[in-house]
N, C-alpha and C positions, 0 to 999 in steps of 0.2 A: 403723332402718337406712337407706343410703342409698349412693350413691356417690360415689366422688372425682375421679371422671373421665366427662366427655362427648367427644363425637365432633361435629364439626360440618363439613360440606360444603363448601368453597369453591371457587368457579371462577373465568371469565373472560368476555369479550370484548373483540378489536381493542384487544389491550394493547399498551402501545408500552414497559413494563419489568414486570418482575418484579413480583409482590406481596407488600408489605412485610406482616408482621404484628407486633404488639409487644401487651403489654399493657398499660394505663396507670393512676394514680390512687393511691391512697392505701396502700391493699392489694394491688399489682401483685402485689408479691414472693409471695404466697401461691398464685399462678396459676403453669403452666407450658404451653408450648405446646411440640408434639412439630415442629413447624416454624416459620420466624421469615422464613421466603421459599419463594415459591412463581414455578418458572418462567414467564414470560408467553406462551411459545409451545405449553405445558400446564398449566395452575394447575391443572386439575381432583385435588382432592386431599383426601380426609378428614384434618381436623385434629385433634388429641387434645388438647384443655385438662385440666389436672389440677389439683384443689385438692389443696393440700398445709397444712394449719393448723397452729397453733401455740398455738391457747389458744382453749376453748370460747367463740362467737359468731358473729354473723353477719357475713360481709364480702362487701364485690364490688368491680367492678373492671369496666376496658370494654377491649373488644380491638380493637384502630384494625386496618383494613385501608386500604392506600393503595400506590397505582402511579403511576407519571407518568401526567400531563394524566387522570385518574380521580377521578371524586367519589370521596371518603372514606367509608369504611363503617365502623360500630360497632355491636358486639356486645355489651352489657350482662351482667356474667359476676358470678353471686351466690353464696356459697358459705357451709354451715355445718356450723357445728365443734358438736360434741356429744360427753362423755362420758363416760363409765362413771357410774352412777348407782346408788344405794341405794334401792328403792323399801318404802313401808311407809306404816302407820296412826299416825298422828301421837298419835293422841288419849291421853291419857298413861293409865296401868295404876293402879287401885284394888282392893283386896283387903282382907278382915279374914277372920282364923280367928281360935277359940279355943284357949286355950295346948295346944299338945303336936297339936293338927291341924295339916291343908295345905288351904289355897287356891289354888287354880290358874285362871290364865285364858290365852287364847291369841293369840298377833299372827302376822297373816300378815306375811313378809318376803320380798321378791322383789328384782328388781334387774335392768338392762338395759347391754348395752354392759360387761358388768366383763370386766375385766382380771386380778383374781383374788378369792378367795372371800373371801365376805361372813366377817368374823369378827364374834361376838359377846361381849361381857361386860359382869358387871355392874358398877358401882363405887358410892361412897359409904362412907360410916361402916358403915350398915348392911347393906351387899351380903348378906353373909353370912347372912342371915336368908332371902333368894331366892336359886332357884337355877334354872337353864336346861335345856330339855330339846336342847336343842342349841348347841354351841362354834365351828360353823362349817358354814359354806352355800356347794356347791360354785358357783364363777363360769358355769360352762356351764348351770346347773339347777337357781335359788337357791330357787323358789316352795317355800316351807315355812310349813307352821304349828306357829309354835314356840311352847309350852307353858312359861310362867311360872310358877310356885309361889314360896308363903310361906307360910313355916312358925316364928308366932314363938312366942319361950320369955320372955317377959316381957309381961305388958300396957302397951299404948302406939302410938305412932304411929309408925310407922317409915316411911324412906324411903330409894332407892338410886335410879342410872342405870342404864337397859341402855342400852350405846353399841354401834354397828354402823359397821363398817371396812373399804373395800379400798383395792385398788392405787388409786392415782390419784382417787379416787373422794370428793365430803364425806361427812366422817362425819356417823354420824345418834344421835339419840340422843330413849329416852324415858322421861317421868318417871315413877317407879312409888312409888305407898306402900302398905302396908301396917299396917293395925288391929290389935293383936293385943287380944283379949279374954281377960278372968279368965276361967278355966273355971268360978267360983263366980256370977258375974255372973249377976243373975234376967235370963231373955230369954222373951220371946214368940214363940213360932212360929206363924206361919200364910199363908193363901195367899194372895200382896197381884194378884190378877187382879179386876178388879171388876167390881164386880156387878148387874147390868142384868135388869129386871123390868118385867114387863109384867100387865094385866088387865082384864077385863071391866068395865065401872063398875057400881058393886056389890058387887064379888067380889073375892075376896083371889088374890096368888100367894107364892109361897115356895121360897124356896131354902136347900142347906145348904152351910157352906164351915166346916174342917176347922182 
């Protein structure tokens, strides 16, 4: 978060006019100042500069102060634009079941700055093989861990997008595939944690894994 508007102080001495204020440079236009003169027999005056943007970056801009027979003052005015953003784990979604089970795994999904809720779906040839434990992520309150499953009915490789959407905001998107296995397919099960052993020299040790 941040702000779009500062406040800044200006005064005087032994002015012989007014004080002029203007903005100047490249970026002017995206400054606005709540006075553009200040009297010289009271300049004392809080000034209100406001960034107003117009497309996510950084811009500045410098604020001249200047009166008769008075050096010149300038104020270096920096401003940045930021937003609505899709936050998430990029790292793309791997999954395999065998026919007629679900594989499930889960991404967190959050988001800053939205403008409205995070929508999600899947797309590709094979979406319809996965399916979403959530359709949409409110913009005030997006942190969710949403729950992916794939549940295929053929052996093979499958793959789909989950794409993520709001107002204003790039869409995000991540790759997901899917293994389906023969349910006849011979498999191994066992527990791939490994296996660290220690002992006397001399003497044996031993472990059992399942």
């Amino acid at each position: 978060g941040g702000f779009n508007s500062a406040v800044t102080h200006i005064s005087g001495a032994n002015l012989e006019g007014n004080v002029n204020l203007e903005v100047t440079g490249e970026n002017a236009g995206l400054f606005t100042l709540s006075h553009s003169t200040l009297a010289y027999d009271n300049p004392a005056t809080d000034v209100t500069i406001t960034f107003i943007p117009t497309a996510i970056g950084t811009y500045s801009a410098t604020l001249r102060l200047y009166s008769t027979n008075a050096v010149e003052r300038y104020i270096t005015l920096t401003g940045e634009a930021y937003g609505p953003e899709i936050a998430y784990d990029a790292t793309p979604i791997s999954m395999s079941a065998r026919l007629g089970e679900t594989s499930t795994t889960v991404k967190h999904i959050s988001g800053k700055n939205l403008q409205g809720n995070i929508n999600l779906e899947l797309i590709g040839e094979n979406a319809s093989l996965f399916s979403l434990s959530h359709s949409s992520l409110p913009y005030d309150n997006p942190a969710t861990d949403v729950t992916v499953s794939f549940t295929p009915t053929t052996a093979g490789t499958f793959s789909a997008t989950l794409r993520m959407s709001s107002t204003n905001a790039v869409a995000q998107t991540i790759a997901i595939t899917g293994i389906g296995v023969d349910s006849n397919t011979p498999e191994i099960y066992y527990d791939s944690t490994p296996i660290n052993l220690s002992a006397v020299v001399g003497q044996s040790a031993s472990t059992t894994t399942h």
